[in-house]
mmCIF file of the N, C-alpha and C atoms, coordinates in Angstrom:
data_MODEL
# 
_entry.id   MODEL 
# 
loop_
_atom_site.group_PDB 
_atom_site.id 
_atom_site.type_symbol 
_atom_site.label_atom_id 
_atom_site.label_alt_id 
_atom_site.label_comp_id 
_atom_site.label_asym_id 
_atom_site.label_entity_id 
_atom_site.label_seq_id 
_atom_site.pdbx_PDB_ins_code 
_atom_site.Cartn_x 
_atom_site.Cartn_y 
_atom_site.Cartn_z 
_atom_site.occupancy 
_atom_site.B_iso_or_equiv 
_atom_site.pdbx_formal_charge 
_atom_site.auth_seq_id 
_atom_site.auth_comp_id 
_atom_site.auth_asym_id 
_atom_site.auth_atom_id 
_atom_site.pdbx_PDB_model_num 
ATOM 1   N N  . UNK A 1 1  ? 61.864 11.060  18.625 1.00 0.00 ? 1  UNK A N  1 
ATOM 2   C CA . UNK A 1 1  ? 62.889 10.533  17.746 1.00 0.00 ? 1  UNK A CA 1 
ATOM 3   C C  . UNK A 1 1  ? 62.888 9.011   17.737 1.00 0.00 ? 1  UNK A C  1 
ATOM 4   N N  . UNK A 1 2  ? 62.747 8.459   18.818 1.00 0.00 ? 2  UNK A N  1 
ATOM 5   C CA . UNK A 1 2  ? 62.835 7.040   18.894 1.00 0.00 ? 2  UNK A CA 1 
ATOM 6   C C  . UNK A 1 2  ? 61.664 6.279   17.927 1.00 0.00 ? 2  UNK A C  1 
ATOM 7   N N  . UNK A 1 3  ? 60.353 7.174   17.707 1.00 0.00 ? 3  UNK A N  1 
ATOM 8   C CA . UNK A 1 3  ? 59.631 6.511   17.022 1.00 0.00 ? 3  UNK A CA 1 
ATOM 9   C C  . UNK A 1 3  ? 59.371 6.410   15.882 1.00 0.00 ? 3  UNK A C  1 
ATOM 10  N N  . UNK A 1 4  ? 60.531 7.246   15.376 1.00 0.00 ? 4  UNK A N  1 
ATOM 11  C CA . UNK A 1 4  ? 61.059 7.704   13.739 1.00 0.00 ? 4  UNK A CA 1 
ATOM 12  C C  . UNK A 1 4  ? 61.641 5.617   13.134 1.00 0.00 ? 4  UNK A C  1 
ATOM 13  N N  . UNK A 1 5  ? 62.379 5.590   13.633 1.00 0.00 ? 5  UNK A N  1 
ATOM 14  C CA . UNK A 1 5  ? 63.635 4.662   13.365 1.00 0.00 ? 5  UNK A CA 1 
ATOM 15  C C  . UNK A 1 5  ? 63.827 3.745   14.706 1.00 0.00 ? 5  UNK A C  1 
ATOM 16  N N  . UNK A 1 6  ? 64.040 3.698   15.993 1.00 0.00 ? 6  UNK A N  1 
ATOM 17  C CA . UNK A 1 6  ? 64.765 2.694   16.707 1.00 0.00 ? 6  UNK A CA 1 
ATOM 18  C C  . UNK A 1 6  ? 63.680 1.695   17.287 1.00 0.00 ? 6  UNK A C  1 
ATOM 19  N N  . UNK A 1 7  ? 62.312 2.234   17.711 1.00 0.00 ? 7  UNK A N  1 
ATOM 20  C CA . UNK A 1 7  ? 61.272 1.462   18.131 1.00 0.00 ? 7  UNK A CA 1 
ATOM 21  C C  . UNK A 1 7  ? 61.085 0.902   16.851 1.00 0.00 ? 7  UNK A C  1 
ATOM 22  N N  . UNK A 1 8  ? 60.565 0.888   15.450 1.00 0.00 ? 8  UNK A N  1 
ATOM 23  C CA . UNK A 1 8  ? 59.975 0.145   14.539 1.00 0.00 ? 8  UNK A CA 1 
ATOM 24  C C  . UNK A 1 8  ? 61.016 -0.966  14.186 1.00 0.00 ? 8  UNK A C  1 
ATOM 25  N N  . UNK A 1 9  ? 62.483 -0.712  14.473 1.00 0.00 ? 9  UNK A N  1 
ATOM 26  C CA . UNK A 1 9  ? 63.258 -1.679  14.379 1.00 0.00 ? 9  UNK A CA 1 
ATOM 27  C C  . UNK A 1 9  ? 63.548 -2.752  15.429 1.00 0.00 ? 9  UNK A C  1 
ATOM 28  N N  . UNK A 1 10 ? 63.500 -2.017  16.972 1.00 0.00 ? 10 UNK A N  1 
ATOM 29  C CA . UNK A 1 10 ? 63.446 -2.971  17.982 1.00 0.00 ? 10 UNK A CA 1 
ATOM 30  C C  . UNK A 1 10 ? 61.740 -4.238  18.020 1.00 0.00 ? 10 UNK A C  1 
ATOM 31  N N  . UNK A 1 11 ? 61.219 -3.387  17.439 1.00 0.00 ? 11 UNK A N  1 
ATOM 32  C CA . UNK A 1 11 ? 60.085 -4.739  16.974 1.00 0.00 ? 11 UNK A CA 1 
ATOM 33  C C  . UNK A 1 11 ? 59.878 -5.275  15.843 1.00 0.00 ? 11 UNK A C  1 
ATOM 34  N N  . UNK A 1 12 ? 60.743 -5.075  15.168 1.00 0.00 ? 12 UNK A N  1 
ATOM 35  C CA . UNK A 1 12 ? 60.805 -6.137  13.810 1.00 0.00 ? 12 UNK A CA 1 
ATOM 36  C C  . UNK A 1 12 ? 61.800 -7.457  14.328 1.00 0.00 ? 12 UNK A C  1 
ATOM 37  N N  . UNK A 1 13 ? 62.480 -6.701  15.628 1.00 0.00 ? 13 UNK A N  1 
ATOM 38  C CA . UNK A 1 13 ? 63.751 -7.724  15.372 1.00 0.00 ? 13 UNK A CA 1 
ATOM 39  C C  . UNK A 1 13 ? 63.395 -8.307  16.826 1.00 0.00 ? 13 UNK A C  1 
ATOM 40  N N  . UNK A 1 14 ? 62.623 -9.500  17.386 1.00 0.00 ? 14 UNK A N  1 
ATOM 41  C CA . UNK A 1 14 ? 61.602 -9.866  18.639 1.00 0.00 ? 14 UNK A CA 1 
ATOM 42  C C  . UNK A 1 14 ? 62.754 -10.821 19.810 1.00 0.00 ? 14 UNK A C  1 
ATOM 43  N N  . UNK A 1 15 ? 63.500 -11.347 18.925 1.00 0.00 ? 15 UNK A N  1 
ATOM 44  C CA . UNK A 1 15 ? 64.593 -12.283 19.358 1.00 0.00 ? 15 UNK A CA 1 
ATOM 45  C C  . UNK A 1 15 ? 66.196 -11.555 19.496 1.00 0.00 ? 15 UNK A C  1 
ATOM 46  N N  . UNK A 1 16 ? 66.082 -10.517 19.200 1.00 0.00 ? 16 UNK A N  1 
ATOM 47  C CA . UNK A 1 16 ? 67.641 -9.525  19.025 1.00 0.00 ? 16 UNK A CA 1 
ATOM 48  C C  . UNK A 1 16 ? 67.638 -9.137  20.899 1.00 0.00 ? 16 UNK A C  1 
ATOM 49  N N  . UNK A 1 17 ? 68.884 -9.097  21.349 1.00 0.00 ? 17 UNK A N  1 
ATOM 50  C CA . UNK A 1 17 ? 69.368 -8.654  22.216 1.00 0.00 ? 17 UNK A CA 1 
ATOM 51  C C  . UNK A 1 17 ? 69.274 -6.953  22.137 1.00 0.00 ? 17 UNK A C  1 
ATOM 52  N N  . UNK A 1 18 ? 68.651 -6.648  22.868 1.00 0.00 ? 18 UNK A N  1 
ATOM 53  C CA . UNK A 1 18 ? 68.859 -4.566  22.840 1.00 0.00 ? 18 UNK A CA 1 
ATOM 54  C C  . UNK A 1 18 ? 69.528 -4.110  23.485 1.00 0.00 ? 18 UNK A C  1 
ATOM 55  N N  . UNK A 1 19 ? 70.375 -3.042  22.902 1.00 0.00 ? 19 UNK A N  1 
ATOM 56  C CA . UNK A 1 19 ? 71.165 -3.160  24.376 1.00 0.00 ? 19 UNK A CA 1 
ATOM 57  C C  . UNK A 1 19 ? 71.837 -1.815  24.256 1.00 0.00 ? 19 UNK A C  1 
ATOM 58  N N  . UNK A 1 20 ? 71.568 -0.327  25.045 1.00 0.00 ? 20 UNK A N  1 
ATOM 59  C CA . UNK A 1 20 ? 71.543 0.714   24.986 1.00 0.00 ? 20 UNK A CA 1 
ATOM 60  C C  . UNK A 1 20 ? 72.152 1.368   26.631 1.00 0.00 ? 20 UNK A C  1 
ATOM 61  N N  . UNK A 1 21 ? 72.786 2.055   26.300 1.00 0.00 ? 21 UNK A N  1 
ATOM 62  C CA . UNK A 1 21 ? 74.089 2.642   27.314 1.00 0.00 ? 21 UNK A CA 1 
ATOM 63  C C  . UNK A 1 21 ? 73.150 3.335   28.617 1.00 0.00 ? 21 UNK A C  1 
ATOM 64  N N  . UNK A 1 22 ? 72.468 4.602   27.547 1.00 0.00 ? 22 UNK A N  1 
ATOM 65  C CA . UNK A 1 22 ? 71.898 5.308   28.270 1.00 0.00 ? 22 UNK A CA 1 
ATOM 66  C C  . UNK A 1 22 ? 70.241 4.405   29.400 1.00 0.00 ? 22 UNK A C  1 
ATOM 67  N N  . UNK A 1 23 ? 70.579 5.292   30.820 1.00 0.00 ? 23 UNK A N  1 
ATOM 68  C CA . UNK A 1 23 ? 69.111 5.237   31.045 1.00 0.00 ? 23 UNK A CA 1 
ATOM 69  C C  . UNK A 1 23 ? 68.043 5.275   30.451 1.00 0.00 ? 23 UNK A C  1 
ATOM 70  N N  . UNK A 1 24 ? 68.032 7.068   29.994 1.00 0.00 ? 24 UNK A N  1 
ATOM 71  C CA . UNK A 1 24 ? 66.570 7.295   29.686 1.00 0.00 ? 24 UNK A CA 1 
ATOM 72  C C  . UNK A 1 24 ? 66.307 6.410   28.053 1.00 0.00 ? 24 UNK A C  1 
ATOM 73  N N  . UNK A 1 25 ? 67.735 6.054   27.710 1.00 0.00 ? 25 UNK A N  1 
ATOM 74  C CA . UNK A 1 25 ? 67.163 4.809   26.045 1.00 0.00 ? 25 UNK A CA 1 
ATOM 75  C C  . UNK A 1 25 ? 67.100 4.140   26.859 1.00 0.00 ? 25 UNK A C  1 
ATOM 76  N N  . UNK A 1 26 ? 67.407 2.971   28.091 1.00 0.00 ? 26 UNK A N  1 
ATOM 77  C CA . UNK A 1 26 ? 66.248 2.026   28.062 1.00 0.00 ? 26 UNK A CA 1 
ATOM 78  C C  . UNK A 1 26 ? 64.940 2.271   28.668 1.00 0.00 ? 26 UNK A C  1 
ATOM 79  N N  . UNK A 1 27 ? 64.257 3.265   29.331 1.00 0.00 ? 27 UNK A N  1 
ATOM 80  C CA . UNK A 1 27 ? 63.252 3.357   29.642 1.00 0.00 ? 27 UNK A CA 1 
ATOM 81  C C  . UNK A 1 27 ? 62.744 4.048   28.260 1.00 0.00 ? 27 UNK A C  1 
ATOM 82  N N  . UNK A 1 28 ? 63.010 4.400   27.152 1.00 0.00 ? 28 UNK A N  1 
ATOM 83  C CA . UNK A 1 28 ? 61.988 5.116   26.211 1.00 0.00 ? 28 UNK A CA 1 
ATOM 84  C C  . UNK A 1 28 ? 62.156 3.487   25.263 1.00 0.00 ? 28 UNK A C  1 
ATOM 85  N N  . UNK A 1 29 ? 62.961 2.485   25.301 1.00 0.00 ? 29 UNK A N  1 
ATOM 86  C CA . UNK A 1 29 ? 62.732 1.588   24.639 1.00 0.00 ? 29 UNK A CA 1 
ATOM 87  C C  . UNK A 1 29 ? 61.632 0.651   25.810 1.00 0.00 ? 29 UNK A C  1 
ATOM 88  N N  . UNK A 1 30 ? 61.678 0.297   26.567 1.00 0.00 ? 30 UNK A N  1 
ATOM 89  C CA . UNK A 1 30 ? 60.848 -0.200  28.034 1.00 0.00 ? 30 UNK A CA 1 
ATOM 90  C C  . UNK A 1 30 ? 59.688 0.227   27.437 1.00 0.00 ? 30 UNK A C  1 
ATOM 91  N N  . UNK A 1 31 ? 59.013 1.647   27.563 1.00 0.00 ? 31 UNK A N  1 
ATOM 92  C CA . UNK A 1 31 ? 57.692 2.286   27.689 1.00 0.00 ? 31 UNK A CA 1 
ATOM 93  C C  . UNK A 1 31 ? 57.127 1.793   25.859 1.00 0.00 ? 31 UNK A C  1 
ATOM 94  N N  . UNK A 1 32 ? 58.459 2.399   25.436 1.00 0.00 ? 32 UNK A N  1 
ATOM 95  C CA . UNK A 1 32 ? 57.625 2.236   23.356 1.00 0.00 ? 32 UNK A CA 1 
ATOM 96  C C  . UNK A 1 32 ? 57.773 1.197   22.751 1.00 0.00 ? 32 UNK A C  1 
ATOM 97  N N  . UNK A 1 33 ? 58.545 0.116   23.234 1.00 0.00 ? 33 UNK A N  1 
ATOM 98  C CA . UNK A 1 33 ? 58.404 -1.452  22.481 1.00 0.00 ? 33 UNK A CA 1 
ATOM 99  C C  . UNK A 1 33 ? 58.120 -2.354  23.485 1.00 0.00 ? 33 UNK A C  1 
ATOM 100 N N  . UNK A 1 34 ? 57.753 -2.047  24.550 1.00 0.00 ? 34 UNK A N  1 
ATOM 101 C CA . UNK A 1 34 ? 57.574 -3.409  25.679 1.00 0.00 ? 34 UNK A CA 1 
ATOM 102 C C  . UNK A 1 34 ? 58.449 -4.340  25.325 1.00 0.00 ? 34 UNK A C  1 
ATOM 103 N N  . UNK A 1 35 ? 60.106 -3.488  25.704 1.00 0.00 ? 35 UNK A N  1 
ATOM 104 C CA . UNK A 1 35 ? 61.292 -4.917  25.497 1.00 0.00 ? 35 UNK A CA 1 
ATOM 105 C C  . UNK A 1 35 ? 61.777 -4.545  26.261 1.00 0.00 ? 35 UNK A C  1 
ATOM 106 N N  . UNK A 1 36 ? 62.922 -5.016  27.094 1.00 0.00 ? 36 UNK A N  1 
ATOM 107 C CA . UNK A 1 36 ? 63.879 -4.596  28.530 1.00 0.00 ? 36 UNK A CA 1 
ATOM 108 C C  . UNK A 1 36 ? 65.211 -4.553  27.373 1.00 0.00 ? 36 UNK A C  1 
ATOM 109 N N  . UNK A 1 37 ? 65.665 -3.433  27.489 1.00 0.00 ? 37 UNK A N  1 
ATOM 110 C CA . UNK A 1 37 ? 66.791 -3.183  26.936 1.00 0.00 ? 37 UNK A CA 1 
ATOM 111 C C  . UNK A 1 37 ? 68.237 -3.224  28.005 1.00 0.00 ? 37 UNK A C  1 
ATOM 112 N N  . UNK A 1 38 ? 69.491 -3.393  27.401 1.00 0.00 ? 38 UNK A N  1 
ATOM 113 C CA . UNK A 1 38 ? 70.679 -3.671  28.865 1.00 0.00 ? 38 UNK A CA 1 
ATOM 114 C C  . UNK A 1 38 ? 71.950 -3.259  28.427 1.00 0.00 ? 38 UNK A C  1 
ATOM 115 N N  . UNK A 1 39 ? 71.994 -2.820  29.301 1.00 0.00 ? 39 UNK A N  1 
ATOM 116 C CA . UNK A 1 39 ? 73.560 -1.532  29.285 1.00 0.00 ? 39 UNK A CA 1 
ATOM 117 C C  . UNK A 1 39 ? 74.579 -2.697  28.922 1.00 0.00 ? 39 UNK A C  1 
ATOM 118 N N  . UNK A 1 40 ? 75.544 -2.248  27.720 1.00 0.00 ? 40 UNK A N  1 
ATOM 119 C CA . UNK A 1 40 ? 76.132 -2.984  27.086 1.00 0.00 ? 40 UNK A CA 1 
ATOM 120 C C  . UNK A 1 40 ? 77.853 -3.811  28.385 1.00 0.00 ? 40 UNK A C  1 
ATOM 121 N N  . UNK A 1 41 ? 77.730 -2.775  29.593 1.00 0.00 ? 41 UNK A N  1 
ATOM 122 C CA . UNK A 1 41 ? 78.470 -3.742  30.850 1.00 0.00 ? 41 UNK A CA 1 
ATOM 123 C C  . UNK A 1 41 ? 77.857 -5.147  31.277 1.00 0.00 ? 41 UNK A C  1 
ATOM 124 N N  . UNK A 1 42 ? 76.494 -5.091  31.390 1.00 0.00 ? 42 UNK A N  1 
ATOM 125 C CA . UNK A 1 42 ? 75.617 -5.800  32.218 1.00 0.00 ? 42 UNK A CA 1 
ATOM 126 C C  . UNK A 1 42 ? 75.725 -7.290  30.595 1.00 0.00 ? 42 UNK A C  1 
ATOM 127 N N  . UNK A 1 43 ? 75.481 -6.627  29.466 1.00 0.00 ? 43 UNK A N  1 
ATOM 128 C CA . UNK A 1 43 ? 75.460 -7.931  28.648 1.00 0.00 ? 43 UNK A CA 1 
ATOM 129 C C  . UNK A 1 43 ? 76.892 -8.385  28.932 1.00 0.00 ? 43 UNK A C  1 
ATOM 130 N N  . UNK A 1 44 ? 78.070 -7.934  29.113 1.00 0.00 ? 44 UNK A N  1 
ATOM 131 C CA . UNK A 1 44 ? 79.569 -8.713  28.829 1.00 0.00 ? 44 UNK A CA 1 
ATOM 132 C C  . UNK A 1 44 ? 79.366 -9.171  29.944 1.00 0.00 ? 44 UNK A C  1 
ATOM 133 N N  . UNK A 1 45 ? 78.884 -8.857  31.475 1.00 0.00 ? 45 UNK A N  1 
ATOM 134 C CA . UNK A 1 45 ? 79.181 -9.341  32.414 1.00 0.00 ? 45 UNK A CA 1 
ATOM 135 C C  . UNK A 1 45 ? 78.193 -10.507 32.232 1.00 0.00 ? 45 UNK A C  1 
ATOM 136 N N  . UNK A 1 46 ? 77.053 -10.945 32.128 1.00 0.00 ? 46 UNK A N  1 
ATOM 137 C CA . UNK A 1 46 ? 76.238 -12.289 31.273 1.00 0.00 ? 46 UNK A CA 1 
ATOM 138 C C  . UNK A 1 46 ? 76.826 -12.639 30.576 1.00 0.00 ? 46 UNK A C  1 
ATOM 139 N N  . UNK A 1 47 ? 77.793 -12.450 29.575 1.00 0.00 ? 47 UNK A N  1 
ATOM 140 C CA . UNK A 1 47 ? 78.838 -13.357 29.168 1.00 0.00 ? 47 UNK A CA 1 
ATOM 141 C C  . UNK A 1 47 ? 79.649 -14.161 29.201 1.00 0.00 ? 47 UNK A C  1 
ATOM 142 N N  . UNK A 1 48 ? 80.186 -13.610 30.270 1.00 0.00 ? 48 UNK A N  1 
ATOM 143 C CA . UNK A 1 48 ? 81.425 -13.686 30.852 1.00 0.00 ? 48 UNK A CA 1 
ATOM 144 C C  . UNK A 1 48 ? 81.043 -14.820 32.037 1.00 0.00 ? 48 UNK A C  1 
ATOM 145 N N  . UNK A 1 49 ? 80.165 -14.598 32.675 1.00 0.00 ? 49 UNK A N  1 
ATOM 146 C CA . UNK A 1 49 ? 79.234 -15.911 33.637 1.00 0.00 ? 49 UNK A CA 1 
ATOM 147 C C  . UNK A 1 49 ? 78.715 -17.055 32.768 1.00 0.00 ? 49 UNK A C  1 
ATOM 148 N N  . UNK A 1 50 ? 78.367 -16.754 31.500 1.00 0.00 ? 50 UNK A N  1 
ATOM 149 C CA . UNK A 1 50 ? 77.959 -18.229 31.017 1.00 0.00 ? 50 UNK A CA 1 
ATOM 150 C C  . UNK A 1 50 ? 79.011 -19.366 30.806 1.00 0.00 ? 50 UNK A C  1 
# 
């Protein structure tokens, strides 16, 4: 499914923040776009520190 729609978009978009709840979405985004994707806690808490 991911390679229908969410991988062809996570590499159009090279500079976009990814950022996906589940584990196994960031390891199937990890393995199929070579991007580190981040649980949407972990981005507010990088927020919140800058």
């Amino acid at each position: 499914m991911a390679e229908l729609s969410l991988l062809p978009s996570v590499g159009q978009q090279p500079d976009a923040i990814v950022v996906a709840d589940g584990t196994s979405c960031r390891h199937q985004i990890r393995d199929g776009a070579q991007r580190e994707a981040v649980h949407v806690a972990v981005l507010l808490a990088r927020q919140l520190q800058a």
